[in-house]
C-alpha positions in Angstrom: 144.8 138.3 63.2 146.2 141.5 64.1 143.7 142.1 67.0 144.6 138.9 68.5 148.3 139.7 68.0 147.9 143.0 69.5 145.6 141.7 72.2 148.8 138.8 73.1 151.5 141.1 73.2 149.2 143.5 75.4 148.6 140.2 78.0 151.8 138.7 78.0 153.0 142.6 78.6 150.8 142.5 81.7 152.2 139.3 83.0 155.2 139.7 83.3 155.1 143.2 84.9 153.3 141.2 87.8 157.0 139.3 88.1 155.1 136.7 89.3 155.6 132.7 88.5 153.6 131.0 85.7 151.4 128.7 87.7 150.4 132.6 90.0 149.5 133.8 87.0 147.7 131.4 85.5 145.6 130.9 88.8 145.6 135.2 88.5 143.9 134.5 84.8 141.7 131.3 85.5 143.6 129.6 82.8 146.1 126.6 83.4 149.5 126.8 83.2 150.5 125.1 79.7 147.7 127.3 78.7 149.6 130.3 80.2 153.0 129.2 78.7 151.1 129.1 75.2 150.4 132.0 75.6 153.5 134.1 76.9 155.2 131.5 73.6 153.3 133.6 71.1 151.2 130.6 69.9 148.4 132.8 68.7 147.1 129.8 66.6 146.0 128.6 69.9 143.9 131.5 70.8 140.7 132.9 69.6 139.7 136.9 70.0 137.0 135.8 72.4 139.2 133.9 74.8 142.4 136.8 74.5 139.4 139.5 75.2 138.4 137.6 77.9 141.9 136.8 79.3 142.4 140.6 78.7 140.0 141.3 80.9 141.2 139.0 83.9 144.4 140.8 83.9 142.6 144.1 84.3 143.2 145.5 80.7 140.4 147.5 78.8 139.6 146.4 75.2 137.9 148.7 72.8 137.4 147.5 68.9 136.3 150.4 66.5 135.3 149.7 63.0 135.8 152.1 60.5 135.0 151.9 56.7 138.0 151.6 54.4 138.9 154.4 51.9 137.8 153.8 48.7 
C-alpha cells in the first residue's frame, strides 16, 4: 500500500506540474479521463502497483523498488 501511495502522489505531482487539462493528460498517460480524475482524487483502491508503475512511466518518472531484509 505504501508503494502505491507513494507512486500516486509522485503521478498526480507530475500532472499537474504539466498545468495541463484533464482530458490532455489523460491522452498524455493513455488512460481515460474518469480514470485520470481517479486518480489525481486519491482513489488508490482503484489502482494496482502494476498499472501506477506503468502510468509512472508514461509521465516520464523512474521507478526503482529495493528489498531489504527486516531487522530482527
Amino acid at each position: 500500500m505504501r508503494l502505491r501511495s507513494e507512486l500516486m502522489i509522485a503521478i498526480r505531482q507530475t500532472v499537474t506540474e504539466w498545468k495541463v487539462t484533464q482530458a490532455v493528460a489523460a491522452k498524455r498517460l493513455e488512460v481515460t479521463q474518469p480514470r485520470l480524475n481517479d486518480l489525481m482524487r486519491g482513489r488508490i483502491d482503484n489502482f494496482s502497483l502494476n498499472a501506477l508503475t506503468m502510468l509512472a512511466a508514461r509521465a516520464g518518472l523512474g521507478v526503482r523498488m529495493q528489498i531489504e531484509h527486516a531487522a530482527a
